[in-house]
GUKOL-38529 format. One line per field, with one value per residue (C-alpha): residue number from 1; chain; z negated, x negated, y negated. Coordinates in nm, 2 decimals, m for minus. Layout:
N
num = [NUM_...]
cadena = [A_...]
pz = [Z_...]
px = [X_...]
py = [Y_...]
This chain:
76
num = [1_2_3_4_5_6_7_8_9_10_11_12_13_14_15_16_17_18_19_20_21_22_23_24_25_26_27_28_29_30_31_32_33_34_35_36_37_38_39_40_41_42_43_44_45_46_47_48_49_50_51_52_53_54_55_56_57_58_59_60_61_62_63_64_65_66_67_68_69_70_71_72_73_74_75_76]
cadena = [A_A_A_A_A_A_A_A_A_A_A_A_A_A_A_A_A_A_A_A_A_A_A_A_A_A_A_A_A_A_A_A_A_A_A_A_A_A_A_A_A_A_A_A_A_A_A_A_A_A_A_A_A_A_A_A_A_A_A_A_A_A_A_A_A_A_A_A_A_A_A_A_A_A_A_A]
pz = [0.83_0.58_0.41_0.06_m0.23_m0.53_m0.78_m0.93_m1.34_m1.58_m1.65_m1.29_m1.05_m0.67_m0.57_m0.88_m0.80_m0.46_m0.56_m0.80_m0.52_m0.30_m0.55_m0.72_m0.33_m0.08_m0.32_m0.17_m0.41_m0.26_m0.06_0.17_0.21_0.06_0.22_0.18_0.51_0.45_0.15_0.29_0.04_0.19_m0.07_0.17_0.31_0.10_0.03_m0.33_m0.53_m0.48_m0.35_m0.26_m0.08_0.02_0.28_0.30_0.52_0.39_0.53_0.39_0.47_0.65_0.47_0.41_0.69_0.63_0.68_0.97_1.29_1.55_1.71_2.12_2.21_2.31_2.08_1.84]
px = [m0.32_m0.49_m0.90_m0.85_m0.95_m0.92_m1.03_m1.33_m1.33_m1.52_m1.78_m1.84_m2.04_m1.93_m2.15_m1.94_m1.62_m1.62_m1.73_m1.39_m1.17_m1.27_m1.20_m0.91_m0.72_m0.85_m1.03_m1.33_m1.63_m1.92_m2.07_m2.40_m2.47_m2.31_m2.41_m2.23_m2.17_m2.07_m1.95_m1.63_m1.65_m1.54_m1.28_m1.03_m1.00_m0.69_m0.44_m0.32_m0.67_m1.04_m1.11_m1.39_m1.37_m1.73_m1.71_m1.90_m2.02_m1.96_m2.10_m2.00_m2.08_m1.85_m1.62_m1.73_m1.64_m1.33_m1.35_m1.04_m1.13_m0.80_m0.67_m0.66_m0.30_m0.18_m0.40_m0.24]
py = [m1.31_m1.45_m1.33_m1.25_m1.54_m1.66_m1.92_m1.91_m1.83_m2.04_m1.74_m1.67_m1.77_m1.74_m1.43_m1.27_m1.41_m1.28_m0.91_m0.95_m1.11_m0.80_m0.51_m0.67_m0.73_m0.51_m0.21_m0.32_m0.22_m0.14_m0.43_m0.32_m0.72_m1.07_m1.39_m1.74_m1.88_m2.24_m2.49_m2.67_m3.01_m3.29_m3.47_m3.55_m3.22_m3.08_m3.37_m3.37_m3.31_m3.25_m2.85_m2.66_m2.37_m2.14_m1.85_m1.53_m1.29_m0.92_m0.66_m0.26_0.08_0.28_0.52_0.92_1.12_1.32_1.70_1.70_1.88_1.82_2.10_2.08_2.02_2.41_2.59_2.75]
């Protein structure tokens, strides 16, 4: 399973990249808190070319309550 992701567009910064990543792949749009974890830099982590990759804590509300109230098995 992988986290949702993306690169990073030339009029974003990361807090605003990762509020795009979330809506664009998981419909994720209302974020309670956003807090970057860690900076992963090191230029011999990926072979092939110099990446950067930053991780971040997301916390969001829960979803609405529906309006379902299950009926007791025999009840009818």
């Amino acid at each position: 399973m992988g986290l949702p992701g993306g690169r990073l567009r030339n009029d974003e910064d990361l807090t605003t990249s990762v509020r795009r990543q979330l809506a664009e792949k998981v419909d994720l749009r209302e974020l309670a808190h956003l807090e970057q974890l860690a900076v992963f830099s090191d230029p011999h982590r990926v072979p092939g070319g110099r990446v950067i990759a930053s991780t971040f804590w997301v916390w969001c509300p829960p979803p609405p309550p529906r309006n379902c109230h299950p009926t007791p098995a025999g009840i009818r």
